[in-house]
C-alpha positions in Angstrom: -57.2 -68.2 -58.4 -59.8 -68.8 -55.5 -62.3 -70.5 -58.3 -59.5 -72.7 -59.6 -58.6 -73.5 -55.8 -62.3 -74.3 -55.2 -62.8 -76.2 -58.7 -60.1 -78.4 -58.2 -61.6 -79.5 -54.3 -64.0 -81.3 -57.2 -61.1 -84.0 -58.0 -60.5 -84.2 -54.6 -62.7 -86.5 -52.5 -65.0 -89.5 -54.2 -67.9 -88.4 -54.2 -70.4 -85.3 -53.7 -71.1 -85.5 -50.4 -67.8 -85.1 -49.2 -67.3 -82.2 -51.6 -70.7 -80.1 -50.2 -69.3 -81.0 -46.5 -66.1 -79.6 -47.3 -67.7 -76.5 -48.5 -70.0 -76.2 -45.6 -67.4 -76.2 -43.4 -64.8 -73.8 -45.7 -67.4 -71.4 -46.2 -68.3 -71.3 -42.2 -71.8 -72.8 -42.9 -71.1 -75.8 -40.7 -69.1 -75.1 -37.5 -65.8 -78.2 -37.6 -64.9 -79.4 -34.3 -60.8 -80.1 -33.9 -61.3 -81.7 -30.9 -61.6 -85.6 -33.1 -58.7 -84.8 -34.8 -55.9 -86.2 -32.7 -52.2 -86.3 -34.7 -49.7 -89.1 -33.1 -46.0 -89.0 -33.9 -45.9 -91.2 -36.3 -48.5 -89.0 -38.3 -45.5 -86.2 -39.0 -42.6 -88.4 -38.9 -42.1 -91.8 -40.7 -39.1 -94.4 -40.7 -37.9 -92.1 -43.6 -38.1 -89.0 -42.3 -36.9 -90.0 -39.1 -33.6 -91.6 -41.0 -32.9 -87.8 -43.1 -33.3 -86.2 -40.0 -30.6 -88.2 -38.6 -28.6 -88.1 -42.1 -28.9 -84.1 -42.1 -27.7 -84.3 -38.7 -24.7 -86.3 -39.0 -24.1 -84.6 -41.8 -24.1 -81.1 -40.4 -21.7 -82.6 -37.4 -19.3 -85.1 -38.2 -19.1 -84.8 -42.1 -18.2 -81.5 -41.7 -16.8 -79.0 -44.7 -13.0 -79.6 -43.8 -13.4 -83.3 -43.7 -14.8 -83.6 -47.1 -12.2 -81.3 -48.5 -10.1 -83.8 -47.1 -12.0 -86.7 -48.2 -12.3 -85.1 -51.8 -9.1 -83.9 -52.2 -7.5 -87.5 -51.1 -9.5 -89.2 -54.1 -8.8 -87.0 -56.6 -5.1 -87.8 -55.7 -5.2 -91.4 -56.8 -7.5 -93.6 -59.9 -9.1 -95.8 -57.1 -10.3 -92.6 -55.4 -12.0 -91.4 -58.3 -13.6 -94.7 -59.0 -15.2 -94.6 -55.8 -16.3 -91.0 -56.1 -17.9 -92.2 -59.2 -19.9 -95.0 -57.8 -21.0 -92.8 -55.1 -22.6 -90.3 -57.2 -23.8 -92.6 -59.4 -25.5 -94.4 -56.4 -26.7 -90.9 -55.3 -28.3 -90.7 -58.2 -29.8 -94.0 -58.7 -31.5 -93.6 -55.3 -32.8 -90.1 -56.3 -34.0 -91.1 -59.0 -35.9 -94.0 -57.2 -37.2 -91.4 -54.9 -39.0 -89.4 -57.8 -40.5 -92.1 -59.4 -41.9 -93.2 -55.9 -43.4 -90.1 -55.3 -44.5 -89.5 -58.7 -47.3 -92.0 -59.0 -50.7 -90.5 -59.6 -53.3 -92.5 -60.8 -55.8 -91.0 -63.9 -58.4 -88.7 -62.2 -61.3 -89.5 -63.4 -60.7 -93.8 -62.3 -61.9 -92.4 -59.0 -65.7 -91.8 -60.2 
């Protein structure tokens, strides 16, 4: 597993260079100063994960389990309520799906040489 972990560094950065540095520095042939490596806020968290955290929060809080019994129970009691149910999952879905596909693009590897 450590050759395939190595092998694949190969894909990794553009060109050669790169590649020996990085090796330099994993193997401890090179000492790698941290100190020029400075991580802001923004590096960590994004507009979008900012707005899930904020989502899972209000979510663990205010929408909590015996409200959407509630919630649940009331639109299975009626034809309008299920309707709505239905466009909500369906929405949930639609935006999950969007959200994969985002992620998902990866271009050929070897377009990078």
């Amino acid at each position: 597993m450590l050759i395939v972990s190595i092998g694949w560094q190969a894909f990794r950065f553009s060109n050669i260079k790169e590649l020996f540095d990085y090796y330099k520095i994993l193997f401890g042939i090179v000492r790698f100063d941290a100190s020029d490596i400075f991580y802001q806020f923004v590096y960590f968290f994004d507009k979008k994960a900012i707005i899930l955290c904020i989502v899972g929060i209000l979510g663990a809080t205010i929408f909590s389990a015996d409200r959407m019994k509630r919630a649940v129970n009331y639109l299975q009691k009626n034809s309008v309520g299920l309707i709505i149910q239905e466009i909500v999952l369906l929405g949930v879905m639609i935006v999950s799906v969007i959200c994969i596909v985002n992620s998902t693009y990866s271009p050929f590897i070897y377009f990078k040489y």
